[in-house]
N, C-alpha and C positions, 0 to 999 in steps of 0.2 A: 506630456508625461503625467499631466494630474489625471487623466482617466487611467492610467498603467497604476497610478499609485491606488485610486478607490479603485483598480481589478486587485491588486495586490493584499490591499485588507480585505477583503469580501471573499478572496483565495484563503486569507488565514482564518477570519474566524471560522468559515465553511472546514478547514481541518484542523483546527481546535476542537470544534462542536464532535469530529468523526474521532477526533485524537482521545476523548473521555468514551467513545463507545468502546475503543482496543485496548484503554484502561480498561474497564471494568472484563472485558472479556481475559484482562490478562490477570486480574485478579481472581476471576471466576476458575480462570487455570490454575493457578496457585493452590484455590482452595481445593476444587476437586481433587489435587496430585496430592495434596496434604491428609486430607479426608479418606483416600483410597488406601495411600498406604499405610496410614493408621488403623483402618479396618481392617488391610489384609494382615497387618502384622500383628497387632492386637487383639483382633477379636476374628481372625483369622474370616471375615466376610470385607471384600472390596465392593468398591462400591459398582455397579451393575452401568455399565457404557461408559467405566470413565476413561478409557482410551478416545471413545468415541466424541468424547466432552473433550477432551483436550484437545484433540487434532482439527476441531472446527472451533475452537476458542484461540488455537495459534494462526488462523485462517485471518479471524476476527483481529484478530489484535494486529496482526503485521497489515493487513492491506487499507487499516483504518487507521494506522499510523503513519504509513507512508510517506499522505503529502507535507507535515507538518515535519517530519525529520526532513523533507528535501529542503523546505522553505528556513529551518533555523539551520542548516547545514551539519547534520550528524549522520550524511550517508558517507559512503567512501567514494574517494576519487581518486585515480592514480593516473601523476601528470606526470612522473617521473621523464619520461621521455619528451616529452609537450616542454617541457621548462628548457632543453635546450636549443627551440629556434624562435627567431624573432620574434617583438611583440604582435607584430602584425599578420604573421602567421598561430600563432599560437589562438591569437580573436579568432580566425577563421575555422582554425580545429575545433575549438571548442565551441563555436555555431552549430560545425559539423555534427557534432559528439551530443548535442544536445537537441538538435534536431532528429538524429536516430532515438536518442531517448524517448522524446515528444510522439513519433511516429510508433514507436515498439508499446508505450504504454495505450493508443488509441486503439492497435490491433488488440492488444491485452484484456481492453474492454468490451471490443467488439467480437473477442470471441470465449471471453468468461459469460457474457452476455448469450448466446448462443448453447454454450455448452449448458447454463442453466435451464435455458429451457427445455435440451435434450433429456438432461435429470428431472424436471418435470413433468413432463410428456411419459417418459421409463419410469416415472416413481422411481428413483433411484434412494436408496434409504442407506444410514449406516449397516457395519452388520451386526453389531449388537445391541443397540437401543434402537432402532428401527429410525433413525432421526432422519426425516427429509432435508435429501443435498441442495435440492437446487436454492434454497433460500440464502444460504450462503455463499452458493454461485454469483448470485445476484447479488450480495450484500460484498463482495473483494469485486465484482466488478463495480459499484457503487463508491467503492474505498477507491478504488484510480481512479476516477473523474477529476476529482481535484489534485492527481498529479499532472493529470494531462493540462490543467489550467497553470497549474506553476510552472509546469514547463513553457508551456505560451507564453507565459509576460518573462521566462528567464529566455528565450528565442526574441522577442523581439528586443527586453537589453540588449541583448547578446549584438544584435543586427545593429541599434542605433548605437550601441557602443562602437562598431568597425565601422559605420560610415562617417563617426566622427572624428575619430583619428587618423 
């Protein structure tokens, strides 16, 4: 279990480090949505792609948040059903339920991964700032890597937790 634990901090500070990039891209949101409407309303000039800025700064910010909400526990989980059969079933569900998780985020990456390089290859661009997709393709498939790692060390708890009770 000590190499689970140095995977587990090397899990967190890898999305700590990712958790201040969707900081700042969520404060970059902020600003621009602040910025824009002030212009359009006040000096009746918005500001030029800031739809385009937002919706690749909410891009940013949730998929480089991700692993760090799953690791301090502020995603959701609904056990309502799961809480009423045995303990020993309930470890296997949620093996289950988190090995679907582990596998849906691999494919997630394997074909954000993919699709970027389609946007690459197309020059795929916003349509009003002209901003190239694919780097944020790559950059939310980059942001699940380290869910796919937390799920691996919460899969193998998961596993030596049922084999030991």
């Amino acid at each position: 279990m000590f190499t689970l634990e140095k995977f587990d901090s090397f899990n967190r500070k890898i999305s700590l480090g990712l958790e201040l990039i969707g900081l700042a891209a969520m404060i970059f949101l902020v600003f621009i949505t602040t910025v824009d409407v002030i212009g359009a309303k006040l000096f009746v000039r918005p500001v030029f792609g800031a739809l385009d800025m937002v919706m690749l700064s909410q891009l940013v910010a949730i998929s480089f948040a991700a692993a760090i909400t799953l690791i301090v526990g502020r995603h959701v989980e609904v056990e309502f059903l799961v809480m009423l059969f045995p303990r020993r079933i309930r470890m296997v569900v949620d093996l289950f339920v988190k090995l679907l998780c582990l596998t849906l985020f691999v494919i997630l990456v394997w074909r954000l991964t993919e699709y970027a390089h389609h946007l690459q290859v197309r020059h795929e661009v916003t349509p009003t700032a002209r901003i190239p997709l694919y780097p944020f393709a790559y950059g939310a498939a980059l942001g699940c890597i380290p869910v796919c790692l937390v799920y691996i060390s919460i899969v193998i708890q998961s596993f030596f937790g049922l084999i030991k009770k």
